[in-house]
GUKOL-436722 format. One record per residue: residue in three letters; x, y negated, z negated of N, C-alpha, C in turn. Coordinates in steps of 0.1 Angstrom, whole numbers, plus 2048, in hexadecimal, padded with zeros to 3 digits. Layout:
<sites>
ALAXYZXYZXYZ...
</sites>
This chain:
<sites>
UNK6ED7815FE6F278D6066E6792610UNK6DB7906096D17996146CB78B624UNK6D17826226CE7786286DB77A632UNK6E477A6306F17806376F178D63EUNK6E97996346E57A463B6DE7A1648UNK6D279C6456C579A64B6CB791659UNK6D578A65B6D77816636DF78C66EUNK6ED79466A6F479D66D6F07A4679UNK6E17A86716DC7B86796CE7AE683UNK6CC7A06816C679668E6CE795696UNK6D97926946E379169E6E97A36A5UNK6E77AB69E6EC7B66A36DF7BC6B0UNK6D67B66AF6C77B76B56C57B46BFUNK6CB7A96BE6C979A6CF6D57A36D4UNK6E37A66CE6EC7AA6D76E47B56DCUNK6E37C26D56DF7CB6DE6CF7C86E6UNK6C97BD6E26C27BE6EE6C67B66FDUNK6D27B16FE6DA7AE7076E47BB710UNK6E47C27096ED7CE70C6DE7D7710UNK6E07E571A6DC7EB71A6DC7F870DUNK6D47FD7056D68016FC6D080D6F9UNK6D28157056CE8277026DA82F6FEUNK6D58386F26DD8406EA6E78436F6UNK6F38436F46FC8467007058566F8UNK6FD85F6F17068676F17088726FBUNK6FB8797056FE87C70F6FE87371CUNK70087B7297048707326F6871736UNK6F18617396E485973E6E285074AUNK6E385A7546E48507616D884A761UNK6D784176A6CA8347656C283777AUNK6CE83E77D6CC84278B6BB84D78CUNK6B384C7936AA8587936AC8617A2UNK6AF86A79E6B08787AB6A48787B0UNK6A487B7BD69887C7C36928887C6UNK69B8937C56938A47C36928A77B8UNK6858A97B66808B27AD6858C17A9UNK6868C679A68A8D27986868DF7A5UNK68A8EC7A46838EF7AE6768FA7AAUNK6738FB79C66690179366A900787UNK65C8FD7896578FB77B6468F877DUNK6D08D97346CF8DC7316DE8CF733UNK77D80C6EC78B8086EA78D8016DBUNK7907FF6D67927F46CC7907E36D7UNK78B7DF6D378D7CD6D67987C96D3UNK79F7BF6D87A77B86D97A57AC6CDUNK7A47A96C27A479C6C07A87936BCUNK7B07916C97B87826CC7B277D6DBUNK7AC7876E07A57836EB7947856E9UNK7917776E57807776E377D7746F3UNK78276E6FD77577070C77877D710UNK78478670F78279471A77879D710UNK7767976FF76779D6F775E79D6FAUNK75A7906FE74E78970974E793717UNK75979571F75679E7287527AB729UNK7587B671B7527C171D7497C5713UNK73D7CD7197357D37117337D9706UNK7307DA6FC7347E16EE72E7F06F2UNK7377F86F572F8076F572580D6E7UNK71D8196EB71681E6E270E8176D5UNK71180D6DD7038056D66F58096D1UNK6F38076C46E580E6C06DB8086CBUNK6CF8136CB6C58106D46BB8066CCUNK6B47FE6D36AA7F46CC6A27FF6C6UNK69B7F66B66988026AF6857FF6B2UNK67D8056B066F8066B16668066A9UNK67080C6A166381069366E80C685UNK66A80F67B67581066B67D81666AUNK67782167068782A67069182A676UNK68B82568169481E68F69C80F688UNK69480B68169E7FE6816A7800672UNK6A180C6676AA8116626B9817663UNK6B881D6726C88246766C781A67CUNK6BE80D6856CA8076896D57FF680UNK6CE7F56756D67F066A6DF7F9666UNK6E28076636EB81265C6F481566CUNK6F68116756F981667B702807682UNK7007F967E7047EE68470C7EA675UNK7077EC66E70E7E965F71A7EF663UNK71B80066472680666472E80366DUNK72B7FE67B7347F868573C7ED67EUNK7347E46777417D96797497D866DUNK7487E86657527EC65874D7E364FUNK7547E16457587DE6347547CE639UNK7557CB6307527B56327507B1624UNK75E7A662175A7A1617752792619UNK74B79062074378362573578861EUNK73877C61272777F60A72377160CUNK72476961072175961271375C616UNK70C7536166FB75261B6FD74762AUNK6F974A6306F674463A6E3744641UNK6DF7366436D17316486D173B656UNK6C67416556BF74A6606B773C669UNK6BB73A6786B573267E6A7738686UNK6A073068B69272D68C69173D695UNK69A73D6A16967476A96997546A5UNK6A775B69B6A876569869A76868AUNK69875B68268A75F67C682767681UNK67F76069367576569467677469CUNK6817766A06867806A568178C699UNK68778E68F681790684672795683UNK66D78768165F78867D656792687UNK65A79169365679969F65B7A4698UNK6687AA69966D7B56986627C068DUNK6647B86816587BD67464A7C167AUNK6447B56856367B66816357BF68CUNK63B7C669963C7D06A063B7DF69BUNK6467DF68F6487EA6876377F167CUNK6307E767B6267E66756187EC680UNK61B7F868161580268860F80E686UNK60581469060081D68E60582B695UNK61283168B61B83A69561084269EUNK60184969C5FC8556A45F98486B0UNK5F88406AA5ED8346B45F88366C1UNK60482B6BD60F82D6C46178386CBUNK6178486CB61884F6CD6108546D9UNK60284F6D85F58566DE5F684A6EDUNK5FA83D6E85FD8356F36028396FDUNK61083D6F661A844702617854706UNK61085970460A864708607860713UNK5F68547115F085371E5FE84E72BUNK60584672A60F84373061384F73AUNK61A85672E61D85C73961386A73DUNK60986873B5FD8717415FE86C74FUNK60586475260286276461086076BUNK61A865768626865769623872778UNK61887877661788278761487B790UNK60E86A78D60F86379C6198597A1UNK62485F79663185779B63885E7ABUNK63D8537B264385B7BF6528587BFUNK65A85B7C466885B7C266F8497C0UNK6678447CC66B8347C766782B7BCUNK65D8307B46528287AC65E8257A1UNK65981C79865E81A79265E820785UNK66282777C66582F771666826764UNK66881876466E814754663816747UNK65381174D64B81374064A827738UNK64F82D74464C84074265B83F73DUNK66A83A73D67283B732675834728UNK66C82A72B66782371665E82C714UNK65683271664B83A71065084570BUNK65C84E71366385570A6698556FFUNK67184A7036798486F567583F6ECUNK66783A6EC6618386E165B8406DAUNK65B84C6E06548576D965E8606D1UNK66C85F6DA6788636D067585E6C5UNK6788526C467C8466BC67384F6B0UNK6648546AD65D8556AA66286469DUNK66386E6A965D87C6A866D88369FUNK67A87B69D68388369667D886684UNK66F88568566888367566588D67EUNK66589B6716618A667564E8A8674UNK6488A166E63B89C66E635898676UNK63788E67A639888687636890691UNK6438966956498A46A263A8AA6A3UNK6378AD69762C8B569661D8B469BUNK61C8A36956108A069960D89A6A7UNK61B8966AB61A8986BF6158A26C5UNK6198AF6C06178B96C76068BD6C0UNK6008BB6B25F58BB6B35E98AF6BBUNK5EF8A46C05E489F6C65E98996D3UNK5F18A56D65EE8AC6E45FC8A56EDUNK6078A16E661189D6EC61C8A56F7UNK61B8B36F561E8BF6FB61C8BE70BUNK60E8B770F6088B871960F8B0725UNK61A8A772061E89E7296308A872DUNK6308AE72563C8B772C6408BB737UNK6368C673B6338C97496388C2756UNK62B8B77516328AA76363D8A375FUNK63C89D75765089A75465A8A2756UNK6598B17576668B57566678B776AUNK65B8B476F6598BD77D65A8A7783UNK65A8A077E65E89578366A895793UNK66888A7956708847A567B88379EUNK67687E79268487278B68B878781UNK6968777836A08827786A787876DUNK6A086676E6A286275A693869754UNK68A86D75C67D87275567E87E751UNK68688775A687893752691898749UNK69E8927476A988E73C6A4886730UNK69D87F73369787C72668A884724UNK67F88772C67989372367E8A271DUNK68A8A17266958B171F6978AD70EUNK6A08A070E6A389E70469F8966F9UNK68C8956FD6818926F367D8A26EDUNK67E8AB6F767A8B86F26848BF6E5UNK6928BF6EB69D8BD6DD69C8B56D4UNK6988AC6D56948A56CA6898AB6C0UNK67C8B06C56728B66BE6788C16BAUNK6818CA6C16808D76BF68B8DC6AFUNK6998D16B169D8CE6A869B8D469CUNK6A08DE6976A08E368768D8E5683UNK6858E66896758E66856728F1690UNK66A8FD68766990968F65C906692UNK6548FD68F6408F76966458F86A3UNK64D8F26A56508EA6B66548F56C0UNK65F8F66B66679036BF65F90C6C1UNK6559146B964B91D6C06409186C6UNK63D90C6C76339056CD6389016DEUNK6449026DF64A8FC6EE64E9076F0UNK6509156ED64D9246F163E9286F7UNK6399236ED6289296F162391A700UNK62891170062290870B62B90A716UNK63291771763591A72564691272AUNK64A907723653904728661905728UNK66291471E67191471E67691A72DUNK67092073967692474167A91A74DUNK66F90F74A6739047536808FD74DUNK6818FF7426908F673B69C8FE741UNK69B90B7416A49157446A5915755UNK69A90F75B6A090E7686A590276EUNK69F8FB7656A58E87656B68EF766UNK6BC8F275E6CB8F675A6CF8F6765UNK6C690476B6D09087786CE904785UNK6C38F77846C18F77956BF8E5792UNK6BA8DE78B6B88CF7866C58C7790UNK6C68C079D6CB8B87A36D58AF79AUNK6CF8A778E6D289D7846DB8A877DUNK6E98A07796F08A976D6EC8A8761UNK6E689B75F6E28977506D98A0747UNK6CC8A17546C18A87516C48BA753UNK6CB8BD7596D08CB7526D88CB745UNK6DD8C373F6E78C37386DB8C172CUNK6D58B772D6C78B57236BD8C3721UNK6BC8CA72D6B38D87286BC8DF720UNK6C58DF7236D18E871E6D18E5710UNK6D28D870C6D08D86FE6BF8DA6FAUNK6B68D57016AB8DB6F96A68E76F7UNK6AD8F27026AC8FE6FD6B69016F2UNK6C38FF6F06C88FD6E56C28FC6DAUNK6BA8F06D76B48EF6CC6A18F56C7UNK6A08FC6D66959056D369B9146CAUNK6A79146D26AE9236D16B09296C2UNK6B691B6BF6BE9196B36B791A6ABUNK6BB92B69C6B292A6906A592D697UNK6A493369C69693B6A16969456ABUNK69A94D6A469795E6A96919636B4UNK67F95E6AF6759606BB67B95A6C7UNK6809516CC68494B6D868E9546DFUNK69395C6D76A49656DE69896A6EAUNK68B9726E568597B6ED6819746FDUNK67D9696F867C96070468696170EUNK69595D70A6A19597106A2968716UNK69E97671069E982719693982725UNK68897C71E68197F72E682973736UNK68696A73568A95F73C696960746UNK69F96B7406B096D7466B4962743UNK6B795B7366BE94E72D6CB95672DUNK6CF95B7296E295E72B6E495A735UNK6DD9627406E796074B6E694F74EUNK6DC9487496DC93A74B6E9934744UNK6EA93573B6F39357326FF937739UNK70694573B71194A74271393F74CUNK70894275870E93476370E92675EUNK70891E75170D91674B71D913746UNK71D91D74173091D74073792074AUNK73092075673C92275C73991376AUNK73190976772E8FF76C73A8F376EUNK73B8EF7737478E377773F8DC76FUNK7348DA7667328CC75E73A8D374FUNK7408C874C7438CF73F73F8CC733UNK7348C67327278C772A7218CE728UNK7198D77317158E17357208ED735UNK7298F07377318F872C7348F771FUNK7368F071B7348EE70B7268F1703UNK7208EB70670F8EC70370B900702UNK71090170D70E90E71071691A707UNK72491870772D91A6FE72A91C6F2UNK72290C6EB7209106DE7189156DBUNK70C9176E46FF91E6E370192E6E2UNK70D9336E671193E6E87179436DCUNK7219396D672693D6CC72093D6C1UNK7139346BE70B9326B57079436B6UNK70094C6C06F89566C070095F6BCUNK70D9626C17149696BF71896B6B0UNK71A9616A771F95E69A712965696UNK7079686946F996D68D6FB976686UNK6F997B67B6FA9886736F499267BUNK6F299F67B6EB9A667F6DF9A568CUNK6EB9A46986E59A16A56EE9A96ADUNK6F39B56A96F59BC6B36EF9BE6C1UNK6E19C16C46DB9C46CD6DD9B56D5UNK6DF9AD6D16E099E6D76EE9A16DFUNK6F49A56D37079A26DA7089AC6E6UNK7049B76E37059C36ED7019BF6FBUNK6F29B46FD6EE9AD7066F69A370CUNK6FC99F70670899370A71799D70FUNK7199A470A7249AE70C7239B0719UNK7159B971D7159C17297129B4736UNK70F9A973170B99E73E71B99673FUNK72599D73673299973C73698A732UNK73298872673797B72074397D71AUNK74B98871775398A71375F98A71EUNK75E98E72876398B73B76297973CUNK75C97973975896673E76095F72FUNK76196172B76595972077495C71DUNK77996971F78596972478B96372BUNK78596373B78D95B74378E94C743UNK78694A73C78193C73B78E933736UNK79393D72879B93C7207A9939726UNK7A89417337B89437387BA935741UNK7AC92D7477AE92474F7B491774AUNK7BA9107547C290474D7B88FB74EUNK7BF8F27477B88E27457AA8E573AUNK7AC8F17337988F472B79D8E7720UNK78E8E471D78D8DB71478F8E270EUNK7978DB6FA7968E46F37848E36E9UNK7808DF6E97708E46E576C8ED6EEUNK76D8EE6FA7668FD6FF77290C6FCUNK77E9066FB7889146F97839186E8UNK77E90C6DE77D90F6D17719186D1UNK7689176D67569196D875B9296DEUNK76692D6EC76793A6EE76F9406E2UNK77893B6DE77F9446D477594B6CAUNK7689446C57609456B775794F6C1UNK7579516C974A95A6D47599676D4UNK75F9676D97689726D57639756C8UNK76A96D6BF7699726AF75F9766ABUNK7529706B27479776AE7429846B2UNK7409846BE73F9916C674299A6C0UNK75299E6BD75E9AA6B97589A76A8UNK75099E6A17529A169174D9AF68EUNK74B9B36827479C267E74C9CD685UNK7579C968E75D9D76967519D66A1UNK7469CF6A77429D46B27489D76BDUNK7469E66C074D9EB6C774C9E96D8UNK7429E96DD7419E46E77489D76EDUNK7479CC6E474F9BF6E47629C66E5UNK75F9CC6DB7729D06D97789D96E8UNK76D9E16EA76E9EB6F57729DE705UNK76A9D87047699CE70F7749C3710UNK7789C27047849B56FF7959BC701UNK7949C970679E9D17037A09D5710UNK7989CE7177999D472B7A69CF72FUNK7AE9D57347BC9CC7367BD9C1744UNK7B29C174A7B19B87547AF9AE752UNK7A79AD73E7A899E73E7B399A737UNK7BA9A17347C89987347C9990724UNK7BE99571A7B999070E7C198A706UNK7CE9997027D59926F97E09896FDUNK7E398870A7EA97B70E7E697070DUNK7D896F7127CF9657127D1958703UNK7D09666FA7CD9646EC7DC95D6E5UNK7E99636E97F29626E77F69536EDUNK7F194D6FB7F393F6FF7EC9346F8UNK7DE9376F37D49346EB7DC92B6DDUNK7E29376D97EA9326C97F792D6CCUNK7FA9286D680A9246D78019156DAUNK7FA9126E47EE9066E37EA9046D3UNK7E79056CE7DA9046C37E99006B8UNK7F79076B57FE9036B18058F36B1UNK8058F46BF8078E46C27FF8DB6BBUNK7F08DE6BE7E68D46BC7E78D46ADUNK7EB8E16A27EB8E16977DB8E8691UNK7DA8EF6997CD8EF6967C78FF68FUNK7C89006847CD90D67C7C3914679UNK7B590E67A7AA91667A7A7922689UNK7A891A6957A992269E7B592B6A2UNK7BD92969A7C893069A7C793E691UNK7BE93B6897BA9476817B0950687UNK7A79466927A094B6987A59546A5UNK7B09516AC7B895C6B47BB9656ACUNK7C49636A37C997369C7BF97D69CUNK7B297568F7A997E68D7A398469DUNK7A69816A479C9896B47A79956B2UNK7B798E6B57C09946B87C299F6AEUNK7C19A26A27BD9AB6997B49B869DUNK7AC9B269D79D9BB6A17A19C26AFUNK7A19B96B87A49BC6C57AD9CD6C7UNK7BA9C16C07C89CE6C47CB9D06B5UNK7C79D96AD7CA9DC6A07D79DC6A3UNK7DE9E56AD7E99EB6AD7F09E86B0UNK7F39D66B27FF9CA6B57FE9C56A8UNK80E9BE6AA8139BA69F80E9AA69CUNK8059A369A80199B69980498E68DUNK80B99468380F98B67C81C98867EUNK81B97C68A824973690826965685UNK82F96168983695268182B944689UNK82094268181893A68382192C687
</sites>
């Protein structure tokens, strides 16, 4: 079995080093923009094996770098090709050996050594000019991904001095440089409060927050967008930031962006804050900059995805929980048209079957208008 393993995930290796093979869960143009920020978010067919041969296998794991890397990649190429009852042994030939042997003796590294490489790397990424070429400055990123989702790790980048290369990457020509340093910085900031107050104190959350709103590249606003997300997130001290920075209103004009990633992103980030125990003075802030107006109408527009209508419904819910009055005062304006809104919302959400947000209308509708009759025939 482990000879059949071993052969599996050689061959899962050579394929994706034939395929291009970057994480494809956000969108990654390979295109570079030439303005700069302006200072400083199918099934296969198989009866037909050549139209296999013609298309590309999407989301293909990325080639892996280190152990851990080639740990999800095996957990991640196993689970692709399901269940198998094929335990036969089959001879590993000369070249996937050595594919192999390479692969191992690569992994046999000195992570700070390796980390400190790509530092210098991209320590000169300020004398890139718009035409230059970029590929060794986004292998140096994402080798350093590859690296830093060990919260240890994260840490000791930023102790020997990894922090430093942020700056000129985010203020780059080239917008795969600054999408992938957005979403190297999410990566660090991720669930570990070292980072998250450490990329507060090095100055760059306001450059992330302007990437959002003015960044040429959609990718690379879509990518600040989550790495302030994941600075945001579970850490308090940063809300103060997001006050003196004007982050709502970044936010606000994020939802209301023709990218609809960037509304979503934004959305959940909103509803995340709003759901908080004892953050009145937060909601009151959100109240008076109009999220309960914007999230309304949002609601009434056609074609809304339903993950951003779900994301507004829980920002309603949240806002209005504990009787806040201001939210209720504001939700009760008759211009916005609320409880109609709410009432087309559940005649939707019925169809789809979808009985959690269906509980989540009422309860607004409850709060909202004590004084309608609300227990309707689900």
């Amino acid at each position: 079995m482990g000879a059949s393993f071993t052969t599996k995930v050689a061959e899962k290796m050579e394929s994706s080093q034939r395929l291009d093979t970057r994480d494809s869960t956000e969108e990654q143009p390979h295109a570079s923009s030439s303005a700069r920020p302006l200072s400083i978010e199918g099934p296969r067919n198989t009866n037909n094996t050549e139209m296999q041969a013609l298309v590309p296998i999407p989301n293909q794991p990325r080639q892996p770098r280190n152990l851990q890397g080639l740990l999800r990649f095996a957990m991640e190429t196993t689970n692709s090709q399901g269940s198998t009852n094929d335990t036969s042994f089959n001879p590993m030939d000369k070249e996937k050996r050595q594919f192999l042997e390479n692969m191992f003796s690569s992994l046999s590294c000195n992570v700070i050594e390796e980390l400190q490489k790509n530092i210098k790397i991209l320590s000169n990424v300020v004398d890139l000019g718009p035409d230059d070429d970029t590929s060794q400055y986004e292998i140096a990123l994402e080798s350093i991904a590859d690296y830093v989702d060990n919260t240890d790790i994260a840490n000791d980048f930023y102790k020997i001095g990894g922090f430093s290369i942020f700056g000129p990457c985010l203020n780059s020509p080239h917008s795969s440089i600054r999408w992938r340093t957005a979403d190297l910085i999410a990566e660090l900031a991720q669930n570990n409060p070292f980072c998250q107050e450490k990329f507060l104190e090095t100055g760059l959350f306001p450059i992330l927050l302007n990437m959002i709103d003015t960044d040429p590249a959609e990718a690379a606003r879509i990518k600040a967008l989550y790495a302030i997300s994941c600075i945001v997130r579970e850490h308090l001290i940063s809300l103060k930031y997001m006050d003196i920075n004007d982050g709502y209103s970044v936010l606000l004009r994020a939802m209301q962006s023709p990218v609809k990633k960037l509304q979503i992103k934004s959305a959940f980030l909103f509803c995340s804050l709003c759901n908080k125990e004892n953050m009145n003075d937060l909601k009151l802030t959100l109240v008076n900059m109009g999220l309960v107006e914007q999230a309304s109408g949002l609601l009434a527009t056609d074609g809304l995805l339903p993950e951003i209508r779900d994301q507004l419904l829980n920002i309603l819910d949240g806002l209005t929980n504990d009787d806040f009055h201001p939210a209720l005062k504001e939700c009760r304006r008759p211009e916005l048209y609320l409880q109609s809104t709410l009432d087309h919302c559940i005649k939707d959400l019925q169809q789809e079957k979808n009985s959690d947000q269906i509980d989540t209308c009422y309860r607004v509708l409850r709060k909202v208008f004590p004084e309608q009759d609300t227990n309707q025939e689900r």
